[in-house]
N, C-alpha and C positions, 0 to 999 in steps of 0.2 A: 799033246792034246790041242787040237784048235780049238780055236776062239770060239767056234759055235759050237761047240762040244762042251765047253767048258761052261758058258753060259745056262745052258741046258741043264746041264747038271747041277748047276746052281739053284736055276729056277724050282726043280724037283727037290732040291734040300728045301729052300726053303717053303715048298707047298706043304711037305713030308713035318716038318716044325709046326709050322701051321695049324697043321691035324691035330698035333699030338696036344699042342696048348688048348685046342679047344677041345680034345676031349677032357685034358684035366679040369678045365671049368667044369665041362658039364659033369664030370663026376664029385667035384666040391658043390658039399650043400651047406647053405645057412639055415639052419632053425630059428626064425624068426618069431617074436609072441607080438600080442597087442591089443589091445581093445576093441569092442564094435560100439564106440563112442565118438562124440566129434570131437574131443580133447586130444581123439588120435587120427586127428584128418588124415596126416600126410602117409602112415599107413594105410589108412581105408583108400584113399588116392593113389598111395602107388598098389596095392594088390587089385584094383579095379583097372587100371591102365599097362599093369608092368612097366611104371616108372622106374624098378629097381630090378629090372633087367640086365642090366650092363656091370654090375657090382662086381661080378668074376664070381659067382657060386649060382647051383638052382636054388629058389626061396622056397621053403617048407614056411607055411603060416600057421601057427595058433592062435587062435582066441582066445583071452581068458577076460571073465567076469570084472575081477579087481587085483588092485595089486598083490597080494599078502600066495594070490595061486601062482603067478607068475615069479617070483621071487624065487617062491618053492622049486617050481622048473626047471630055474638055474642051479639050486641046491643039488638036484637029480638027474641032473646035465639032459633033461628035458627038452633046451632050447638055447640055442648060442649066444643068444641075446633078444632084448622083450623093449618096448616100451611099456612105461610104470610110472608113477607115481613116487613125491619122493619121501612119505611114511615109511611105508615097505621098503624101498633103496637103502632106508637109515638102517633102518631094524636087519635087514638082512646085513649091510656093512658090519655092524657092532656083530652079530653073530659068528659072521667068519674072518671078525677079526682084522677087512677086509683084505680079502685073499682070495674070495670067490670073483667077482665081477669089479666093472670098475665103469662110473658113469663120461660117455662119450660125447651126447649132445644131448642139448636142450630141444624141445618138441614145441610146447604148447604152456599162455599163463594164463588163466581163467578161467570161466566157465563152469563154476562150482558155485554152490548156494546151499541156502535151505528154506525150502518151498512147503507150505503147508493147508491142509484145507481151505477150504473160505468158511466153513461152517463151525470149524473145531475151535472156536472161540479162542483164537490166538493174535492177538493184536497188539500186543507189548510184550518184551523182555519178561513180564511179571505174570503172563499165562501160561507158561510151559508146566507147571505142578499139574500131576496125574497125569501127563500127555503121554504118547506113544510117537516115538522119530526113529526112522530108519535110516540105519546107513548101508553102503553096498556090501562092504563083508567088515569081518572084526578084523581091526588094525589094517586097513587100508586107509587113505591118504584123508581121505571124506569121515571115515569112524574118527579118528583120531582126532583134526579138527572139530569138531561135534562134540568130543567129550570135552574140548581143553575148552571152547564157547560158552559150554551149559555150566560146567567149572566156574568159572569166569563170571558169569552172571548170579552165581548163589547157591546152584543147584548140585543135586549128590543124586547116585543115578539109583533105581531098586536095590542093585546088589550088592550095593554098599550104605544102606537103610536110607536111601533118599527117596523121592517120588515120581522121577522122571524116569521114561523105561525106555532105553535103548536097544533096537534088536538087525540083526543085519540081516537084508532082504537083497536079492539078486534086486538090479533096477527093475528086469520084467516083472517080478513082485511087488516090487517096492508098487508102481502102477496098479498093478491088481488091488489092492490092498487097501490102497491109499482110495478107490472109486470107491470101495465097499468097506468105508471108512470103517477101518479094520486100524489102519494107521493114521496120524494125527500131522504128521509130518514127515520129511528127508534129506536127509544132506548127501548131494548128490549130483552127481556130473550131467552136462550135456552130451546128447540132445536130454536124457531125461528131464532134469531139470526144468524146462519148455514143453516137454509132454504134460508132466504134472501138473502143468499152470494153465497149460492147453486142454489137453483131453480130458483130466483129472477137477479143474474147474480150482485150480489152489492158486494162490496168493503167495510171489516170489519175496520171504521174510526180509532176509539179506541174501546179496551176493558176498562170496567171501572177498573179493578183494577189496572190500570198506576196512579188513581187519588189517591190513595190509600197508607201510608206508608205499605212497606214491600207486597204491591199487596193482602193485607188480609181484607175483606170486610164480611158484611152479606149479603147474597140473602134469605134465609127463614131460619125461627124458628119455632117453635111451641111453643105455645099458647093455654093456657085453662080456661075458665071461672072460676074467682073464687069461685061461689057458687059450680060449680061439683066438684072442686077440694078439697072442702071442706068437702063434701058429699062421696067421692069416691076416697080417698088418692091412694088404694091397686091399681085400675085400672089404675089411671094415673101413678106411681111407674112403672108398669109392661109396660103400653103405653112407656113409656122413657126406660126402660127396651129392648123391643121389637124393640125400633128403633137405638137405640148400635147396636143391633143385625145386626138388617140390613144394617145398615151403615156399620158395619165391614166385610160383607158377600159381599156386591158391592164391596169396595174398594179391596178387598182381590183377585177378580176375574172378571175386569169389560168386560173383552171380552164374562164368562158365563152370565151377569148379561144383556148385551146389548141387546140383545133377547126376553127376558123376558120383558124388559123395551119397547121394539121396539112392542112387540105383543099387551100390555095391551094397548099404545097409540094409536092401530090402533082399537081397540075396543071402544074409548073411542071417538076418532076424526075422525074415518073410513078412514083412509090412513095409513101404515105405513111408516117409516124415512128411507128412502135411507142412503144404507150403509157409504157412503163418508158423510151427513149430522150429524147421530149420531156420528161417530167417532170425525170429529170435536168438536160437541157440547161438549161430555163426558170429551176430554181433558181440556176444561176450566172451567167445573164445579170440585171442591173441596170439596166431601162428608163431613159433619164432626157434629160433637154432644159437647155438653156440657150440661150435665144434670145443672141445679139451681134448683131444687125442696128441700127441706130439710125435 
């Protein structure tokens, strides 16, 4: 065989390889979960951009409300891996013993509160008796702190013959709710948290990382079932990969990144965030990653 025969043939193998890798990506799918919250930028960022295009799988997205749905997911092999909170992370650990999932990287510290009327006469630790606070769902990351807070300061909740009444409200409720002071308060993530304060006309109580040495907290991580992780090292590597990336691309420039993050939430929840709400929310959340995969 000559030289130029040879080469030829080469070339054609390796076109022929070529194909074939890329059809196996594109038949690899990651079922991804996440919030339509700014706790979950660099999600809302990459599904608005296809930053996590390059990962080596197609991305299937869920949305889910709070942690405690997404957790479940994973339970129901639902979705391959979610961004969460780390209430749910624990609670689901202790449940399977850990065996089901195994936490990858860090996402996000901040940007959690509890914000309450202006009017519901709440203005020290010592007015919450007979109040109404919502959190996002029960035993998500936001309920949990809330009960262990109100604990803390004195208090026992209705259902366990106290006087404060705890009830868990989607955020878009929690807003309804809270205008047609129906609710008294929320403990609850951004952006809502800055609606509330915003649109709602309420008084940000505390932010939670005062409860906090050094004000450093987790609000979400990422999280991946350990059978995909098992199955599919390259793609989650590249996943963890892909969100450095974008963590470092928001924090680098969050005035270009506000926009982007303001468009994709308005496609997601059909309103987009008044400019004075995002800016508040953006300053309390804290981008940040810590890859643990080894």
């Amino acid at each position: 065989m000559g030289p130029r025969r040879f080469l030829t043939r080469l070339l054609l193998v390796m076109m022929l390889a070529g194909r074939i890798a890329s059809a196996e990506q594109q038949g690899k799918l990651l079922r991804l979960g996440y919030f339509p919250n700014l706790t979950h930028a660099q999600a809302i960022y990459a599904r608005a951009t296809g930053a996590f295009g390059n990962v080596g799988a197609r991305i299937q997205w869920t949305a889910f409300n709070a942690g405690p749905t997404a957790v479940e997911a994973l339970f129901t092999d639902a979705v391959d891996a979610t961004f969460v909170g780390p209430s749910p992370t624990i609670n689901g650990y202790i449940k399977s013993k850990g065996e089901k999932f195994v936490v990858v990287s860090g996402g996000a510290s901040g940007g959690a509160g509890l914000v309450v009327r202006g009017d519901a006469g709440i203005t020290t630790t010592k007015d919450f008796g007979g109040k109404v606070i919502a959190t996002p769902q029960l035993g998500n990351t936001q309920d949990i702190a809330a009960r262990v807070w109100l604990a803390q300061q004195g208090y026992r909740l209705r259902e366990r013959g106290g006087n404060v009444s705890l009830v868990a409200l989607s955020n878009a409720d929690q807003l309804t709710m809270f205008k047609k002071r129906q609710i008294d308060g929320a403990w609850t993530v951004e952006p809502w948290l800055a609606r509330l304060e915003v649109e709602g006309g309420g008084t940000v109580f505390l932010e939670e990382k005062t409860l906090w040495p050094g004000g450093t907290y987790v609000t979400t991580h990422l999280v991946v079932n350990k059978t995909f992780l098992a199955d599919n090292q390259a793609i989650v590597r590249n996943l963890i990969a892909a969100l450095v990336e974008v963590t470092r691309r928001i924090n680098s420039d969050k005035a270009a990144a506000i926009p982007i993050l303001n468009d994709q939430l308005k496609r997601e929840t059909g309103k987009a965030l008044n400019a004075q709400v995002i800016q508040k929310a953006m300053t309390r959340i804290e981008l940040r990653h810590r890859e643990t995969i080894t």
